[in-house]
Structure formats: structure tokens, C-alpha cells
N, C-alpha and C positions, 0 to 999 in steps of 0.2 A: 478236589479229586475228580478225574472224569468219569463218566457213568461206566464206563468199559472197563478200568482199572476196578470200581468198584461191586461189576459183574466178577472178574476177575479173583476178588479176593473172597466174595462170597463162596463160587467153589472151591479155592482151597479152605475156606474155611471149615469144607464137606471133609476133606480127606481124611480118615479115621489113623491116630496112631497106630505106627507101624506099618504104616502103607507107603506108597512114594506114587509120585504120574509125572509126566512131563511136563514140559513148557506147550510143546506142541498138542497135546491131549487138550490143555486147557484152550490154548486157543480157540481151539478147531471147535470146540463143544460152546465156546464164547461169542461162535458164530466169525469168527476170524481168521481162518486156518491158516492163511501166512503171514499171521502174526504172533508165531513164538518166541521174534525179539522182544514185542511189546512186553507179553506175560513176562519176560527176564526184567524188562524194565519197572514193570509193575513190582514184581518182588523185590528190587532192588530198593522201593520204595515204601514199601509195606511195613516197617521199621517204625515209619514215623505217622503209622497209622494207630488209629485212639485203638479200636478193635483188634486184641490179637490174630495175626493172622502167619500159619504156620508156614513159610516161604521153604523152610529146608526140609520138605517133605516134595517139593517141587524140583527136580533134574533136569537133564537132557535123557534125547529118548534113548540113548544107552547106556541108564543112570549114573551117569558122571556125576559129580560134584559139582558143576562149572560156576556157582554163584558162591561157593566156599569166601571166594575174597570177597565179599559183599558185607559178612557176617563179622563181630568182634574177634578177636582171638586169632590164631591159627587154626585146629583143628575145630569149632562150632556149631557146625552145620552139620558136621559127620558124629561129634557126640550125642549132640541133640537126633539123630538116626538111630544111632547105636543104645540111648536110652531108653528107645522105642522099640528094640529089637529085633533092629535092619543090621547086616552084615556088611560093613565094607571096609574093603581095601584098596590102597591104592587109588585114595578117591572115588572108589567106581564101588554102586552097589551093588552087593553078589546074588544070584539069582533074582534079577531084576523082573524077571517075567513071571515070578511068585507072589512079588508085593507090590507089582503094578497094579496101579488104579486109577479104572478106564471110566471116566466122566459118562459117558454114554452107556456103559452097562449099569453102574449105580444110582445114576439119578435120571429123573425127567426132566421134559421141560421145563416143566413148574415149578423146580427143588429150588430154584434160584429169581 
């Protein structure tokens, strides 16, 4: 695993249930900011990481689902939300600017 993928999943590993951030949030605070293909890539791969690391708390910055087919199942990404208390439909979380979480207001440099 590269150091950046595993910068990467340390902060979602910060993401507190019930929250959701972006691909781009993480980047940008990962010191990469246009690399929020990588963070997709990273999650994409986070599956077969020893440490659980919770990928489906990770969106696009208009909380879409877009990693939903990454996950087992049909709906898994959005139950594994919905068991946490997030609302969505339609693929797309509801009131996403309520249970966004912004890497740069929660933690510091050091958190990671």
C-alpha cells in the first residue's frame, strides 16, 4: 500500500458515524487537492485492507453514491448510511451540508 493511500484511509478512518465528506475534502486535506480520483481509487481498495476502513461514508462533493458499485450487494453503501442515520434517496444524501465533514474544521495536522 502507498504512504498516500494509507494517509488516506487514516482520515476516513477519523469520520465519526453518521457523518459523510467527500473524495475531494479528503484529498485536498491529504495534501493533493486534485487528486479526488486517487481517494475513489483508494476506496475502491480499502476492502482489502487488514484495518477496517469505512469507504461508504466517503461521496462525491454532492453526496452521491458514486462508489455504490464498488461495494457487495446492490443497495450497501447506502444501507451501511442509512444504519448510521444519514437519509438518502435516490443515491444522493439528503441534506448533505448537515452531515458533511470537513477534514480541515475536525482535525489538525497532527490527527493523522
Amino acid at each position: 500500500m502507498s504512504d498516500l493511500y494509507a494517509r488516506i484511509y487514516d482520515v476516513v478512518r477519523l469520520i465519526p458515524s453518521g457523518r459523510a465528506t467527500s473524495y475531494g475534502a479528503i484529498a485536498k486535506f491529504v495534501g493533493s487537492p486534485r487528486g479526488s480520483r486517487m481517494v475513489g481509487w483508494a476506496m475502491n481498495q480499502s476492502h482489502s485492507s487488514k484495518e477496517y476502513t469505512p469507504a461508504h461514508r466517503v461521496v462525491n462533493r454532492m453526496g452521491m453514491l458514486t462508489g455504490k458499485h464498488h461495494f457487495p450487494g446492490e443497495n450497501l453503501m447506502q444501507e451501511l448510511l442509512e444504519s448510521e442515520g444519514i437519509v438518502v434517496i435516490d443515491d444522493q444524501i439528503q441534506d448533505f451540508d448537515q452531515v458533511f465533514w470537513d477534514p480541515f474544521k475536525e482535525l489538525d495536522e497532527n490527527s493523522i
